[in-house]
C-alpha positions, 0 to 999 in steps of 0.5 A: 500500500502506497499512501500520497495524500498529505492529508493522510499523515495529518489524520494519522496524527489526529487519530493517534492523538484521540486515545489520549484525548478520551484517557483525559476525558474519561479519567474520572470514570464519568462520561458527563455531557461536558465531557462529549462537548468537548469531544464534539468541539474537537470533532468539528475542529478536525472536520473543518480542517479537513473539508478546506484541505478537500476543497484546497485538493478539489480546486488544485485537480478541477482541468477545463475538459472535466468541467462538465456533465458531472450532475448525474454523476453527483445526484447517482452518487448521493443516491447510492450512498443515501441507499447504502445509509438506509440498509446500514441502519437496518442492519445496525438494528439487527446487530444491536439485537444480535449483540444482546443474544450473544451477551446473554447466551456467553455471560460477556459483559456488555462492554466485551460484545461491543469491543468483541463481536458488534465492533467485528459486524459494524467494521466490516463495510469499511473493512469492504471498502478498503479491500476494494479500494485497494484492488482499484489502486486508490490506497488513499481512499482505503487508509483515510477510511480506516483513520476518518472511521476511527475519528469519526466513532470516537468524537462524535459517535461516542459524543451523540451517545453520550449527549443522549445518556451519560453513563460511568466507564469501568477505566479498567475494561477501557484501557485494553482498547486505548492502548492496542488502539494507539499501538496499531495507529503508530503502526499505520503510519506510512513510511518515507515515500507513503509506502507500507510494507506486507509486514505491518498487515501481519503485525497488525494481525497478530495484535488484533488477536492478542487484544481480543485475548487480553480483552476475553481474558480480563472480562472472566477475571471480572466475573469470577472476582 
């Protein structure tokens, strides 16, 4: 995978920088309102940032021979993607039920299904996604979706919730995900010329691996405590 986008490395810092961000937010065990406000304020700063960097890229690659006919292609696009919103809705519905069958049945906490087995069922469109977009060649577009979904979910997704009903967090069940997930961010980032080599895909497997053992493995110590 070969990443040229300067944008890129700037999401590869944001995106290391939120496990650090919700280790403060959350250090209290409480995730207040004021909490997602702040999470939400720093959403909107990166959004910013990154809309005027496409319109920056949009302006630098618009030639004369181009400027035309793009309409259609515009109302099939929002079309597909409003469509491809619909059915993910749906199916999120089946998850969220899917979710709570599979934590009853094994006795998991709610947290461990959510990092174990509804995080495997929501990842898999991006994960879709990137393996298409890096058959096409557009590598880019497969490694800004993995960084963009991790900012978006733990700014804004995390926020909504919590703006709908604040909850305390269990630190503990917590700090697994922010570590491995600021390990893996480091090993994401492309080296000199935007290359990345096979090897980090292995490592990143086995790390995968290793935190949902660590994550099962400190949730039977909880329950048999």
């Amino acid at each position: 995978m070969k990443a040229e986008d300067d944008g890129v490395r700037r999401d590869w810092a944001w995106a290391l920088a939120v496990p650090f961000i919700l280790s403060a937010v959350l250090w209290d065990g409480w995730f207040s309102r004021v909490d997602a406000l702040v999470l939400m304020g720093i959403f909107v700063v990166w959004l910013v940032i990154v809309i005027r960097h496409a319109r920056g890229h949009s302006a630098r690659s618009i030639h004369p021979e181009n400027s035309g006919g793009g309409k259609v292609t515009s109302v099939k696009a929002v079309a597909q993607a409003t469509a491809g919103l619909v059915l993910l809705v749906v199916a999120a519905q089946f998850v969220v039920y899917g979710g709570k069958g599979v934590a009853a049945a094994l006795g998991w906490s709610p947290f461990i299904v959510g990092a174990v087995v509804v995080s495997v069922a929501t990842g898999t469109p991006e994960m879709a996604t990137t393996v298409m977009s890096r058959w096409r060649g557009h590598h880019d577009v497969g490694l800004g979706n993995i960084l963009g979904r991790n900012i978006f979910n733990a700014l804004f997704v995390a926020a909504l919730a919590d703006l709908i009903h604040p909850y305390r967090v269990k630190l503990p069940e917590l700090l697994p995900s922010l570590i491995f997930g600021a390990v893996t961010t480091l090993l994401i980032l492309p080296g000199r010329g935007g290359a990345m080599g096979r090897w980090r895909g292995f490592i990143l497997l086995t790390m995968y691996g290793l935190y949902v053992a660590v994550t099962l493995q400190a949730d039977l110590h909880a329950r048999t405590m």
